[in-house]
Backbone as CSV, one residue per row, in Angstrom:
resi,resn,N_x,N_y,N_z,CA_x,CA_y,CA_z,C_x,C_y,C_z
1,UNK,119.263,103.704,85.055,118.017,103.312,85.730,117.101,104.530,85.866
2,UNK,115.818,104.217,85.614,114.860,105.746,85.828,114.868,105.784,87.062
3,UNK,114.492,107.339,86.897,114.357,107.710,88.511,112.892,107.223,88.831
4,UNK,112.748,107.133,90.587,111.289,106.923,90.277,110.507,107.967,90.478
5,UNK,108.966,107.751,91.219,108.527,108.683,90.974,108.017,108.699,92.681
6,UNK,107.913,109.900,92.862,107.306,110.144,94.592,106.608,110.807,94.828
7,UNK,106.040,110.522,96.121,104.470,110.600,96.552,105.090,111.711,97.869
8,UNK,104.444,112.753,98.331,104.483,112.916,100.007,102.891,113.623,99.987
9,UNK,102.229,112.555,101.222,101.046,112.927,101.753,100.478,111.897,101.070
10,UNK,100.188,110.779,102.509,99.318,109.752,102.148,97.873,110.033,102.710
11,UNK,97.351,110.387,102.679,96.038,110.848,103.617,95.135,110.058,102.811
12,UNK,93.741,110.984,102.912,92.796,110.366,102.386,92.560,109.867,100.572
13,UNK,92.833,110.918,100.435,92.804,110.963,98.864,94.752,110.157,98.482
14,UNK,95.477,110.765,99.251,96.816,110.315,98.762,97.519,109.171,99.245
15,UNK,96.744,108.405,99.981,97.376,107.032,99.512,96.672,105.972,98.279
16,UNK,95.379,106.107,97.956,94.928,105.537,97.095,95.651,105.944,95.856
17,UNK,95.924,106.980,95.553,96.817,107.999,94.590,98.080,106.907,94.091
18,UNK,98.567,106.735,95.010,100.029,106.461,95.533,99.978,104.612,95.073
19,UNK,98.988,104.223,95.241,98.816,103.073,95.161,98.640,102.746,93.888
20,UNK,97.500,103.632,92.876,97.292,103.381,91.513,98.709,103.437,91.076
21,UNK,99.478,104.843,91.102,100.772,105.241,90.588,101.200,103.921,90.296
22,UNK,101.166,103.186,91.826,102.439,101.896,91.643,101.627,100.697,90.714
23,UNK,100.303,100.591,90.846,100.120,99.568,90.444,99.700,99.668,89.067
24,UNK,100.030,101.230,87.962,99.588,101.637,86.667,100.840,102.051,85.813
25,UNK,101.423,102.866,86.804,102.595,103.451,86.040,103.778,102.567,85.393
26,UNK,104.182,101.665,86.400,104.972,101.073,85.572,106.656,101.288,86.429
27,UNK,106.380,102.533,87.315,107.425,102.728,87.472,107.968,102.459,89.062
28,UNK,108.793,102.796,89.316,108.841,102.592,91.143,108.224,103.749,91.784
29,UNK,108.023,103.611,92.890,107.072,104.921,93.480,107.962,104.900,95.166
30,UNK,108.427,105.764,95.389,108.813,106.204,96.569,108.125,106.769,97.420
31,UNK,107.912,106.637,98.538,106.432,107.651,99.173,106.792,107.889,100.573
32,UNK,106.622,109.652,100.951,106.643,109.605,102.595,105.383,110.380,103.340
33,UNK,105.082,109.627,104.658,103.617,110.724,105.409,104.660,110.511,106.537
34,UNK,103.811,111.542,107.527,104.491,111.839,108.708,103.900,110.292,109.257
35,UNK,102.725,110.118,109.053,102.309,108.811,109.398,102.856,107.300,108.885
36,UNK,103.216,106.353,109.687,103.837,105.568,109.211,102.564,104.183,108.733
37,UNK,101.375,104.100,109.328,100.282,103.463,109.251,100.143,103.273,107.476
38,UNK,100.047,103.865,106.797,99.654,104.271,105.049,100.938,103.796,104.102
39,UNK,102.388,103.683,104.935,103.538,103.413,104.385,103.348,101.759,104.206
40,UNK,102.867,101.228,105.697,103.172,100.092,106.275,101.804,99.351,105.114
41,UNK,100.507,99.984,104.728,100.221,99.516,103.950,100.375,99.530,102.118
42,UNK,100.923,100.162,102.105,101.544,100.114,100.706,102.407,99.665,100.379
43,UNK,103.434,98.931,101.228,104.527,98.340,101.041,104.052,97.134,100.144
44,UNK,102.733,95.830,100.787,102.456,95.022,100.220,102.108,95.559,98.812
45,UNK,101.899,96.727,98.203,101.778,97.238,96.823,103.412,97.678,96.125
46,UNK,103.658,97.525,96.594,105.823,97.674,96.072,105.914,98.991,96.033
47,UNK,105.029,100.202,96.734,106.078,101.465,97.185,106.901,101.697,98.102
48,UNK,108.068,102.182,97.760,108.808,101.998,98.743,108.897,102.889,99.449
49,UNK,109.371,102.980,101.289,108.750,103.911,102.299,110.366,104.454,102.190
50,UNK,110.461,106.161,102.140,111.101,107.114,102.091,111.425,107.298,103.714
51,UNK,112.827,107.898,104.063,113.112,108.411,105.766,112.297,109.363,105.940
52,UNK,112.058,110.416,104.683,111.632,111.261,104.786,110.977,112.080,103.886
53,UNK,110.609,113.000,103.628,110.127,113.927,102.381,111.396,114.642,101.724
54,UNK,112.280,115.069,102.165,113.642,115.303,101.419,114.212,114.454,100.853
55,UNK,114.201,113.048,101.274,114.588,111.666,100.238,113.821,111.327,99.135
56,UNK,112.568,111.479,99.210,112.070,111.923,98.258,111.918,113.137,97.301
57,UNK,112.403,114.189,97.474,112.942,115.367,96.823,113.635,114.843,96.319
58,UNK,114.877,114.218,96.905,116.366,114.227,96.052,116.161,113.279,94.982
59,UNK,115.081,112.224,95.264,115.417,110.909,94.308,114.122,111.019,93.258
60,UNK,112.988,111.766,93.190,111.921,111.583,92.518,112.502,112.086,91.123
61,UNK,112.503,111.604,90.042,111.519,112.780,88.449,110.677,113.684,88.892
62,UNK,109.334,112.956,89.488,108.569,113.599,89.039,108.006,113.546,90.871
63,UNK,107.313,114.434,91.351,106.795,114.407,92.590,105.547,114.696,92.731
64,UNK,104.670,113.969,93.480,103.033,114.093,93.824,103.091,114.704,95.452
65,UNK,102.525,115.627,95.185,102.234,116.000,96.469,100.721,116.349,96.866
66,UNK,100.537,115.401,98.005,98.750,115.472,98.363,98.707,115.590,99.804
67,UNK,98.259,117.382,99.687,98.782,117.742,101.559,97.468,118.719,101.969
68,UNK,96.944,118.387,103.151,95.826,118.946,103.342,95.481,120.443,102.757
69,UNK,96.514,121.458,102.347,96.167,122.804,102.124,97.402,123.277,102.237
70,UNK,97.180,124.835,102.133,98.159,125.794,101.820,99.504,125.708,102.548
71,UNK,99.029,125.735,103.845,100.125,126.311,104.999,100.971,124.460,105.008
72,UNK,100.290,123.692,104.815,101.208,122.152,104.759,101.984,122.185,103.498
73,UNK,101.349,122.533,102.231,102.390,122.401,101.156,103.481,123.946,100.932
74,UNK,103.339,124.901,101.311,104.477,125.814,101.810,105.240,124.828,102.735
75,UNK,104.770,124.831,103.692,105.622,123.984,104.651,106.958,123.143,104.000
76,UNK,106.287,121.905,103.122,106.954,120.911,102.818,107.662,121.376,101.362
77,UNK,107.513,122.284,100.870,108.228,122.964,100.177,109.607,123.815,100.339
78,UNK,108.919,124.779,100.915,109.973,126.055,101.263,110.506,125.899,103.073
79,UNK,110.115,125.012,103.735,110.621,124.465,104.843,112.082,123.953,104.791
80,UNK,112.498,123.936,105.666,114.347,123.660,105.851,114.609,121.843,105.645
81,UNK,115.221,121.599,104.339,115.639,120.618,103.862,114.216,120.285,102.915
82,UNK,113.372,121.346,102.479,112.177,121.183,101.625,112.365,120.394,100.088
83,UNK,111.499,120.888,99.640,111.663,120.410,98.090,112.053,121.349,97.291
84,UNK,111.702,122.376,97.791,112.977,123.296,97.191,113.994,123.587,97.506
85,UNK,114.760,123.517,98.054,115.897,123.071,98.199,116.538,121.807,97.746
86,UNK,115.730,120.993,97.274,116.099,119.959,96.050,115.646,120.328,94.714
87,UNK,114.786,120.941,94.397,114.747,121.347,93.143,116.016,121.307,92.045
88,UNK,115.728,120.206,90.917,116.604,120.684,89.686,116.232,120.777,88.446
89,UNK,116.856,121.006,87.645,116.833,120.522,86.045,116.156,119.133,85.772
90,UNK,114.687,119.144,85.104,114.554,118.057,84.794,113.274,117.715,85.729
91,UNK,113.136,117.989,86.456,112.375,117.655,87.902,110.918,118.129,87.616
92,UNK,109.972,117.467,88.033,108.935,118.069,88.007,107.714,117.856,89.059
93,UNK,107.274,119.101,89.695,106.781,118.787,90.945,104.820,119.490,91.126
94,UNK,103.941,118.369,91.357,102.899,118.146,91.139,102.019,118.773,92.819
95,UNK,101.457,119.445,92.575,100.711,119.716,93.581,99.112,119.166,93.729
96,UNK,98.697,118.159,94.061,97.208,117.089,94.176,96.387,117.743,94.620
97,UNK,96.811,118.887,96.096,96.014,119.477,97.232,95.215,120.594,96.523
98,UNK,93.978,121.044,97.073,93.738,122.273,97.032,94.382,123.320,97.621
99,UNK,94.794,124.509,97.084,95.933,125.606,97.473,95.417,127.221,97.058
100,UNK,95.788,128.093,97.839,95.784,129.020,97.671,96.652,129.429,95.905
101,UNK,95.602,129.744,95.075,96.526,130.519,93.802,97.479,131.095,93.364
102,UNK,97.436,132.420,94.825,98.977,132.761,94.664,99.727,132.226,95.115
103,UNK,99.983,131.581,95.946,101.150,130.437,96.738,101.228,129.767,95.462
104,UNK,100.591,129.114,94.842,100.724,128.207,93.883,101.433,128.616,92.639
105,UNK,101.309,129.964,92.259,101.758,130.563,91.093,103.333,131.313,91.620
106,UNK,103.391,131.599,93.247,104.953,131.961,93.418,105.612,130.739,93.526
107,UNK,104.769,129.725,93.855,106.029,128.709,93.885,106.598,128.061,92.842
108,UNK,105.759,128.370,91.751,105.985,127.868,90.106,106.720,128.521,89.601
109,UNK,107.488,130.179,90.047,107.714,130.568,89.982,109.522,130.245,90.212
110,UNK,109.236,130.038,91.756,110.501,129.551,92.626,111.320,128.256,91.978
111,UNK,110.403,127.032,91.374,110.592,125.756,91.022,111.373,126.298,89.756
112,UNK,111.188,127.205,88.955,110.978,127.624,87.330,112.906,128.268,87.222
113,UNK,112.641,128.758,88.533,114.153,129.074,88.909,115.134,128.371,88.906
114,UNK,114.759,127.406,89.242,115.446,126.351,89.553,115.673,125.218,88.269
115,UNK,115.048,125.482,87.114,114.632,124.684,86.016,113.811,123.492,86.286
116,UNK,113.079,123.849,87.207,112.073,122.178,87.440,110.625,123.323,87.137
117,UNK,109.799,122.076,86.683,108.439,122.867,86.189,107.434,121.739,87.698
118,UNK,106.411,122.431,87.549,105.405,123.111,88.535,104.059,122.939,87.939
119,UNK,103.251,122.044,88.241,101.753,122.285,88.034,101.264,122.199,88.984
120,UNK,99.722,122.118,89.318,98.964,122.496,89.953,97.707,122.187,89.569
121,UNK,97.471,120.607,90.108,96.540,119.607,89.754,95.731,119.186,90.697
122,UNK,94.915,119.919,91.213,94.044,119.279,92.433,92.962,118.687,91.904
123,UNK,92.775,117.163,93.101,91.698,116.178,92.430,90.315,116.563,92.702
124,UNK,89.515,115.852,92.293,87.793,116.100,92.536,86.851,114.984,92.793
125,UNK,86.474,114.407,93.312,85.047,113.612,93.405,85.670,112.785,94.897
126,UNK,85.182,111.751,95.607,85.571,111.327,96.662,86.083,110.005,96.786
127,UNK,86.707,109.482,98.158,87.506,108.854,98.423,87.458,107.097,97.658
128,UNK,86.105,106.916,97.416,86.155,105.954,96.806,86.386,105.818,95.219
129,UNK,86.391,107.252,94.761,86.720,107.263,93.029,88.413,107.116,92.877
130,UNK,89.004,107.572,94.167,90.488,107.806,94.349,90.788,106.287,94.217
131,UNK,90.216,105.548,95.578,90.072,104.075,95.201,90.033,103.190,93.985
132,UNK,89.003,103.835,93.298,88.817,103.095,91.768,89.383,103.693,90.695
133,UNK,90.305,104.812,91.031,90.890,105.563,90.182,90.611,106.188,89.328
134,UNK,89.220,106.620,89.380,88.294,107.620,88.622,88.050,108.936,89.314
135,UNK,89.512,109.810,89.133,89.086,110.962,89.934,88.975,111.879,88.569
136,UNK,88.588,113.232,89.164,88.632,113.954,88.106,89.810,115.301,88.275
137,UNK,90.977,115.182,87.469,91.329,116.242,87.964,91.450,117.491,86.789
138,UNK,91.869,118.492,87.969,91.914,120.198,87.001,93.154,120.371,86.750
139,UNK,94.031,120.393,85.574,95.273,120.797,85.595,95.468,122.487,85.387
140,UNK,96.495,123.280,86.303,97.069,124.297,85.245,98.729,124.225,85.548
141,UNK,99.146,124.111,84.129,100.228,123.761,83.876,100.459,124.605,82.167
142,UNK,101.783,124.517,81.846,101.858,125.080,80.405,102.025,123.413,79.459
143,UNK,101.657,124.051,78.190,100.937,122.912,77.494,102.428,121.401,77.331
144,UNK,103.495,121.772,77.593,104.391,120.575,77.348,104.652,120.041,79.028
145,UNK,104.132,120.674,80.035,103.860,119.920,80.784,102.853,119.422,81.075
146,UNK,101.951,120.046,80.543,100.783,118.822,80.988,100.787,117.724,79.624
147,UNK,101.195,117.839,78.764,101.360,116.816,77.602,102.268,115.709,78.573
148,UNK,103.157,115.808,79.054,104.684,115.226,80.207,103.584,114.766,81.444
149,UNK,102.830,115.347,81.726,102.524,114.438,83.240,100.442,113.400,82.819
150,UNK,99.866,114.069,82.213,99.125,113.335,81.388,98.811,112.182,81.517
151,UNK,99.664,111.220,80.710,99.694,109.527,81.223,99.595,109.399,82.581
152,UNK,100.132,110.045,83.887,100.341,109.555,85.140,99.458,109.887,86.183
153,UNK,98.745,111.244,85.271,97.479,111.399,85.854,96.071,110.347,85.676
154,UNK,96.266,109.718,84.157,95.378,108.698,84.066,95.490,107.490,84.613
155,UNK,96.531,106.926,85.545,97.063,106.318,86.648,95.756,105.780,87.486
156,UNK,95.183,107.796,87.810,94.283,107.695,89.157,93.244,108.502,88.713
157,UNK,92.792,108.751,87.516,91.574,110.094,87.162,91.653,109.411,85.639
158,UNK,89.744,109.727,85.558,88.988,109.384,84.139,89.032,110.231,83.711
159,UNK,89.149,111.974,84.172,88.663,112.822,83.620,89.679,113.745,84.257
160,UNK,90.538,113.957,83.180,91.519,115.247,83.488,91.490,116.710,82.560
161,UNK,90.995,117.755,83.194,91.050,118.555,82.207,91.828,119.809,82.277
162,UNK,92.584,120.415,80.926,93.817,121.566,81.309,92.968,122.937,81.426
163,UNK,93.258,123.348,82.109,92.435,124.595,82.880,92.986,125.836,81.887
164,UNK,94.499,125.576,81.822,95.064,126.722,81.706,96.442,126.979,82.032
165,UNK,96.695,127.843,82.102,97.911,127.911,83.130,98.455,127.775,84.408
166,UNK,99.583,127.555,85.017,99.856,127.568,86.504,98.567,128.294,86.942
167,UNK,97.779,127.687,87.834,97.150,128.475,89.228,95.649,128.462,88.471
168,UNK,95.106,128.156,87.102,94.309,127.741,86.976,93.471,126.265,87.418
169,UNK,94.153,125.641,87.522,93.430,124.137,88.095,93.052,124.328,89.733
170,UNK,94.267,125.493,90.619,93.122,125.626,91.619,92.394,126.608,91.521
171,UNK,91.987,127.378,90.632,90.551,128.340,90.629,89.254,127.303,89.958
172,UNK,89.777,126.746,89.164,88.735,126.106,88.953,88.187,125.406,89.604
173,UNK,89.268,123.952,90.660,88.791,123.342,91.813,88.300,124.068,93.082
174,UNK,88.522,125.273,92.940,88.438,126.282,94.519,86.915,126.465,94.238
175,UNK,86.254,126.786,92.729,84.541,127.114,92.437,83.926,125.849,92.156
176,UNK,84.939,124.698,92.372,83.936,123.434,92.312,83.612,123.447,93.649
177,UNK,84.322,123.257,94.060,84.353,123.404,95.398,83.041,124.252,96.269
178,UNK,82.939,125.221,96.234,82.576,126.470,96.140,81.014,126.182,95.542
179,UNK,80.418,125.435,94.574,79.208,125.227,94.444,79.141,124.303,95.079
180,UNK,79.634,122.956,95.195,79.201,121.828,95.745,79.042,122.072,97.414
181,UNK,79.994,123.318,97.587,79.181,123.812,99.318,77.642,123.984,99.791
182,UNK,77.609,124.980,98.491,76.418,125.989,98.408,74.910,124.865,97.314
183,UNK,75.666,124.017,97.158,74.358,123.362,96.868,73.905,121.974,97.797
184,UNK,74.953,121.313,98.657,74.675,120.813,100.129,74.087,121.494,100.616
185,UNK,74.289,123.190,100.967,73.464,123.685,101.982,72.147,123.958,101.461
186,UNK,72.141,123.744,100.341,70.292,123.772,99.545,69.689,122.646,99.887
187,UNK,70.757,121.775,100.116,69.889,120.167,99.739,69.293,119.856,101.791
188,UNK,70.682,120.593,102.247,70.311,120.274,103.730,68.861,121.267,104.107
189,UNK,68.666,122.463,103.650,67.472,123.429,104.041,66.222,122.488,103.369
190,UNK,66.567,122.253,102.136,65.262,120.804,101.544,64.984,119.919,102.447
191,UNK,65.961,118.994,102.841,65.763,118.472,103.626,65.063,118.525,104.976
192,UNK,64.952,119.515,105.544,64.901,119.926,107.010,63.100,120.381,107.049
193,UNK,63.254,121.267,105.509,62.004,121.527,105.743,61.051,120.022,105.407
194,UNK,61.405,119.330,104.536,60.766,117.968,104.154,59.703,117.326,105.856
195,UNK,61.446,117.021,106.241,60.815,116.479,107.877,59.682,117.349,108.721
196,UNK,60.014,118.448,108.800,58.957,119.373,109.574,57.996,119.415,108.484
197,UNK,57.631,119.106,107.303,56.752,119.359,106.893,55.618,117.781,106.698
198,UNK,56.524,116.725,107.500,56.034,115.208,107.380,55.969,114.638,105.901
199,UNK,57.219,115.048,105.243,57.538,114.019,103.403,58.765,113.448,104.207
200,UNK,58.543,112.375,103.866,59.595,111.826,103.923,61.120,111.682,103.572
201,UNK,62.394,112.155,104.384,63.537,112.734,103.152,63.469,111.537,102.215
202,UNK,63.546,110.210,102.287,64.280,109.557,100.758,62.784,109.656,99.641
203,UNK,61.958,109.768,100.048,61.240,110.414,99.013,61.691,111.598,98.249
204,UNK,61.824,112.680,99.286,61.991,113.681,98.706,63.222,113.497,97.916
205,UNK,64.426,112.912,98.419,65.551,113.035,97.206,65.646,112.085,96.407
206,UNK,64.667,111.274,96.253,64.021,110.098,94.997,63.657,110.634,93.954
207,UNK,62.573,111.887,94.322,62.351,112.734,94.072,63.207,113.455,93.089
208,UNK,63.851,114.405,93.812,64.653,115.314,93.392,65.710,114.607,92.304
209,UNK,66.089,113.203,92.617,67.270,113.187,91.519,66.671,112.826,90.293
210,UNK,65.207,112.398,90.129,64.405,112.479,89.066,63.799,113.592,88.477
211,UNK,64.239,114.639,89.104,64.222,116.014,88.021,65.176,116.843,88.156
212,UNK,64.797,118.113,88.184,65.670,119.320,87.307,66.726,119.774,88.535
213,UNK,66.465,118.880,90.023,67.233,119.024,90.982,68.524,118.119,91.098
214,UNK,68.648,116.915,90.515,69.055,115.959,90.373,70.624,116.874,90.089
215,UNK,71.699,116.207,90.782,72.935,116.301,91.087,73.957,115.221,91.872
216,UNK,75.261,115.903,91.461,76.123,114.830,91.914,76.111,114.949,93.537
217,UNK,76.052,116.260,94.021,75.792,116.559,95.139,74.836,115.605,95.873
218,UNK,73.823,115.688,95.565,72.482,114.780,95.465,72.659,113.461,96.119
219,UNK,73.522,112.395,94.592,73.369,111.489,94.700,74.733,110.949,95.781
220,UNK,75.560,111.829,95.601,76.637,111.432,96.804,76.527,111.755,97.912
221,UNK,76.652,112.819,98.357,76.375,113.590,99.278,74.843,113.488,100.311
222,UNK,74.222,113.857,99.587,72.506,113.317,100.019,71.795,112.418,100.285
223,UNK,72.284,111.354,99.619,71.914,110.058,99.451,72.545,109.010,100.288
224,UNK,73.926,109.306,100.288,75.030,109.011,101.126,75.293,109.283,102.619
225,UNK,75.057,110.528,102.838,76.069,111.117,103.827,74.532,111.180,104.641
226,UNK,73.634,112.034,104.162,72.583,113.289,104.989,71.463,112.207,105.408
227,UNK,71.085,111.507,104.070,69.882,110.082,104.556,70.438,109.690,105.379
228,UNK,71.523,108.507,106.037,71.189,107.789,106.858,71.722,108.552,108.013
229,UNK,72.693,109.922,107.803,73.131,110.881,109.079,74.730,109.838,109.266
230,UNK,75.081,109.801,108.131,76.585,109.502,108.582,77.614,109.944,108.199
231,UNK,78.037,110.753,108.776,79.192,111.532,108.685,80.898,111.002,109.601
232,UNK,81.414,110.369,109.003,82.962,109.848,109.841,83.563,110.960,109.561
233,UNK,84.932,110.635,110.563,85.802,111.788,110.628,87.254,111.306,109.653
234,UNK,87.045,110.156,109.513,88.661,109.990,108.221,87.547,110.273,106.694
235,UNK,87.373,111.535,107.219,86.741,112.084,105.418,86.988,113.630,105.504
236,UNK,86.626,113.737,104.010,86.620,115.571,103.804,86.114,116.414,105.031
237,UNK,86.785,116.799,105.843,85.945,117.252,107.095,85.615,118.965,106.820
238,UNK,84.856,118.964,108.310,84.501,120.907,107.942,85.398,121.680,107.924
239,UNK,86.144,121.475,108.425,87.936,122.120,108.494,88.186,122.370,107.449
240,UNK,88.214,121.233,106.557,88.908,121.482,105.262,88.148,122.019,104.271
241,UNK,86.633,122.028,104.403,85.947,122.568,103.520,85.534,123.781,103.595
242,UNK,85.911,124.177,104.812,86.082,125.978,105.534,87.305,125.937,104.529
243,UNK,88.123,126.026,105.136,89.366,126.013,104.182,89.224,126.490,103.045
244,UNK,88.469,125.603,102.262,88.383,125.937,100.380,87.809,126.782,100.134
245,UNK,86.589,127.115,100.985,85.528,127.687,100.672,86.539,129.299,101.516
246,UNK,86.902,129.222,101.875,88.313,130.621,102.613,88.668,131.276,100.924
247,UNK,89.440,130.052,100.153,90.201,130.618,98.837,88.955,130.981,97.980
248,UNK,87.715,130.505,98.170,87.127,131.215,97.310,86.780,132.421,97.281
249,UNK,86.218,132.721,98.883,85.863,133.974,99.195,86.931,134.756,98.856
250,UNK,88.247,134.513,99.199,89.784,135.379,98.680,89.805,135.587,97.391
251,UNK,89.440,134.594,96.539,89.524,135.141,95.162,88.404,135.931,94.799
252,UNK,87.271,135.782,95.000,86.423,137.009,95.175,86.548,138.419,95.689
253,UNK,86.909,138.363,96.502,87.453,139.530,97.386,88.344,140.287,96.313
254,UNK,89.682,139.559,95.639,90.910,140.151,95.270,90.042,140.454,93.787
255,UNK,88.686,139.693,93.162,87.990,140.531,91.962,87.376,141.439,92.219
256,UNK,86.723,142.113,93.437,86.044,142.779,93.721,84.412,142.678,94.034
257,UNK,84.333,141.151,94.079,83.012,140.610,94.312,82.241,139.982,95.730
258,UNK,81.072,139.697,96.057,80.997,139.950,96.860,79.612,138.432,96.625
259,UNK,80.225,137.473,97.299,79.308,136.017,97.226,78.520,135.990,98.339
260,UNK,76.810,136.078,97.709,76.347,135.884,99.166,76.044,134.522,99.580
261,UNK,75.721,133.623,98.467,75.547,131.924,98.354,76.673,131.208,99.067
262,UNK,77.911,131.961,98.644,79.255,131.308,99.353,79.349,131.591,100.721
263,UNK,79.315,133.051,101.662,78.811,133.170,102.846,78.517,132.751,103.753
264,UNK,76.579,132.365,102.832,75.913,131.280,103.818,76.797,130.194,104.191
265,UNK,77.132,129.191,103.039,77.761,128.027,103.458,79.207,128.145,104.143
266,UNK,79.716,128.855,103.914,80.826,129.206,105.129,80.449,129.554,106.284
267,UNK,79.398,130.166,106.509,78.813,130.562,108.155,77.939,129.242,108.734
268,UNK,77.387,128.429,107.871,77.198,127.123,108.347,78.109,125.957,108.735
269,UNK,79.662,126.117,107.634,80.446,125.167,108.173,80.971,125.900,109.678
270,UNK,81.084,127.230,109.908,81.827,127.884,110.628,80.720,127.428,111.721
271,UNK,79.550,127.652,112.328,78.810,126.690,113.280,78.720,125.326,113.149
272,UNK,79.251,124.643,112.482,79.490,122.866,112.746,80.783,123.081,113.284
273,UNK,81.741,123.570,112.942,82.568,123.299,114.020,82.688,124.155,115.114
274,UNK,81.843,125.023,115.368,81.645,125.601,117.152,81.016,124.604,117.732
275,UNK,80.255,123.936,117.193,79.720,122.666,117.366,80.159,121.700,118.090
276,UNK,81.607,121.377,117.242,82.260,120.038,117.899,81.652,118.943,116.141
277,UNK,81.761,119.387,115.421,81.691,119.127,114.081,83.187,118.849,112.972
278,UNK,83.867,119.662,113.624,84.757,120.005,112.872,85.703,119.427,112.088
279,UNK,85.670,117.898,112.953,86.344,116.511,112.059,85.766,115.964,111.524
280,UNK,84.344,116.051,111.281,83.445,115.248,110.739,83.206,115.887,109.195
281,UNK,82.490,114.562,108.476,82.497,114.739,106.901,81.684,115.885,107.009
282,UNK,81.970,116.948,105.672,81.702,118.038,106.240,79.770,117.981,106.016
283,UNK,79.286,117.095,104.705,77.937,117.217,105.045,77.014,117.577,106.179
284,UNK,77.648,117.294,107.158,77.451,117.152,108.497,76.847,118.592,108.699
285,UNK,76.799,119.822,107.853,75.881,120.768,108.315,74.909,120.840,107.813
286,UNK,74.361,120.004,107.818,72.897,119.572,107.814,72.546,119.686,109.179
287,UNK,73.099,119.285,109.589,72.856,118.852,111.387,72.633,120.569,111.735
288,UNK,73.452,121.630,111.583,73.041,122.340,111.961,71.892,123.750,111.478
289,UNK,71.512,123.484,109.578,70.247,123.503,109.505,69.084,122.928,110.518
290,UNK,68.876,121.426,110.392,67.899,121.001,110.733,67.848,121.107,112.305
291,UNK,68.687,121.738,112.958,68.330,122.291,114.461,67.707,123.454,114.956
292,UNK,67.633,124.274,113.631,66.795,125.235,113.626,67.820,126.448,113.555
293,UNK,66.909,127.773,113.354,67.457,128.792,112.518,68.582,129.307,113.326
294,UNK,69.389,129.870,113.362,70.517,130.522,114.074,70.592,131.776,113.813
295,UNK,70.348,133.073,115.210,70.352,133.993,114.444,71.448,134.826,113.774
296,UNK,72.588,134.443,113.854,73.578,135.140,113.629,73.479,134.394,111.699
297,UNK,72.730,133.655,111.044,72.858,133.204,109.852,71.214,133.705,108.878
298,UNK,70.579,134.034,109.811,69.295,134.735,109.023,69.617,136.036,108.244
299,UNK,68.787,136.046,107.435,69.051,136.659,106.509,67.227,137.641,107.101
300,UNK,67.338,138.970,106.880,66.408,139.931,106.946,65.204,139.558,106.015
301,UNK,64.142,138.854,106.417,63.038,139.100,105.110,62.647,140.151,104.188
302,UNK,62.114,140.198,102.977,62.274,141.152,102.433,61.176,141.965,102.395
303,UNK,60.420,142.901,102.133,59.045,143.348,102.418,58.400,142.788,100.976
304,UNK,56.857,142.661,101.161,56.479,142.540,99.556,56.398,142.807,98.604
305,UNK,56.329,142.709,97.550,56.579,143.841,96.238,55.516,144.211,96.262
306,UNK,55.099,145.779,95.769,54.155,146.536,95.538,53.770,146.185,94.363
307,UNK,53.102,145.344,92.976,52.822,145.223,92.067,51.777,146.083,91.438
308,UNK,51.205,146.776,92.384,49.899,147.739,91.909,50.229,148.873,90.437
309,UNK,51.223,148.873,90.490,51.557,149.798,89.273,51.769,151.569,90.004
């Protein structure tokens, strides 16, 4: 009998995940969250609910793991009765989350030890593509595993592409990431000035997605979230997008570079949640653009250029 295949971390993105798996793959799907709410609905989809995340270690092929960030998937890894400590021959264990690089590349490391292989596949676009199973994901993996997990990614993603090696799929998702911050916080300063300037915002981003401004940012994010001012808290919150936007600045840092675009938008999510922001979708710093300037986020004007020759 095949083994099946298992899920831990049903959250936002990972129970829809969990759900395609069962209802594409073909195969059985085992799945555990600390939450039992996401189990209780997937059951009517035929996954079956795990005691725990170590029962799922022992019994998966192949394992999906979709866990808010770094310090949760160490956790459920290298934690006592983890997945490594089930690690074997044959095994192969999928990381969904966005993650710190090097965590990601020692633990591929640790798994590799063990003869189980290790990628490092975090998804992209939002909760309703997870839904329709059009996510996009970044793989880095070596080329006969991502040839091996491939099919199961097209499960839940239109658009999967191989980055590279271990720890490439999260550099690449860490600078998607990483622009789509820094071009919200363009769209929210557009915005802000629009109103004080009496244009109307859905003009203005009617506007904008009919020219050279036009983005996914834009049309999701802008259109979505910032027009009507709705931001819920069972979404990508500022927490987590501090978070990403953390590994980027780190991987910058460890090249020797120095982001000032990335900055800004980290010092804006970092006042939405002094705020009381902090569970909310992270668009939501808009809200603290359009309240006006903050001085701890101004930037020094510059003097004029002398052009006289």
């Amino acid at each position: 009998m095949t083994a099946p295949l298992g899920c831990i971390g049903l959250g936002v993105m990972g129970e829809p995940i969990c759900r395609n798996l069962a209802a594409k793959s073909g195969r059985e799907v085992l799945a555990f969250d600390l939450s039992p709410k996401p189990l209780q609905r997937l059951h009517a989809h035929g996954v079956v609910a795990a005691a725990d995340a170590a029962e799922v270690a022992r019994r998966a092929e192949i394992l999906f793991l979709a866990l808010p960030g770094g310090a949760e998937l160490e956790a459920v890894c290298r934690g006592r009765d983890g997945v490594l400590s089930h690690a074997r021959a044959g095994q192969t264990v999928i990381d969904l989350g966005t993650s710190p690089v090097e965590l990601t590349r020692a633990l591929a490391a640790e798994f590799g030890a063990k003869s189980a292989r290790y990628a490092d596949a975090p998804v992209a676009r939002t909760r309703q593509a997870a839904e329709q199973g059009t996510l996009s994901v970044m793989v880095g993996a070596d080329a006969a595993t991502f040839a091996a997990i491939r099919p199961l990614l097209a499960c839940f993603a239109t658009d999967i592409t191989h980055c590279g090696a271990v720890g490439a799929g999260q550099v690449v998702k860490i600078l998607n990431n990483m622009v789509l911050f820094q071009t919200v916080a363009a769209l929210s300063e557009a915005l802000a000035v629009a109103r004080r300037s009496g244009v109307d915002p859905e003009v203005l981003f009617t506007a904008l997605a009919k020219g050279s401004a036009d983005s996914f940012a834009l049309r999701n994010h802008g259109m979505r979230a910032m027009l009507p001012g709705e931001f819920p808290e069972r979404a990508f919150s500022c927490e987590y997008a501090l978070k990403d936007l953390g590994y980027a600045l780190d991987l910058a840092a460890a090249g020797g570079l120095r982001l000032a675009g990335a900055e800004v938008a980290g010092a804006l999510l970092r006042e939405a949640v002094a705020r009381g922001y902090g569970r909310q979708y992270w668009p939501v710093l808009s809200r603290i653009v359009e309240s006006g300037a903050d001085p701890s986020l101004t930037t020094p004007r510059l003097p004029p250029v002398d052009d006289r020759g």
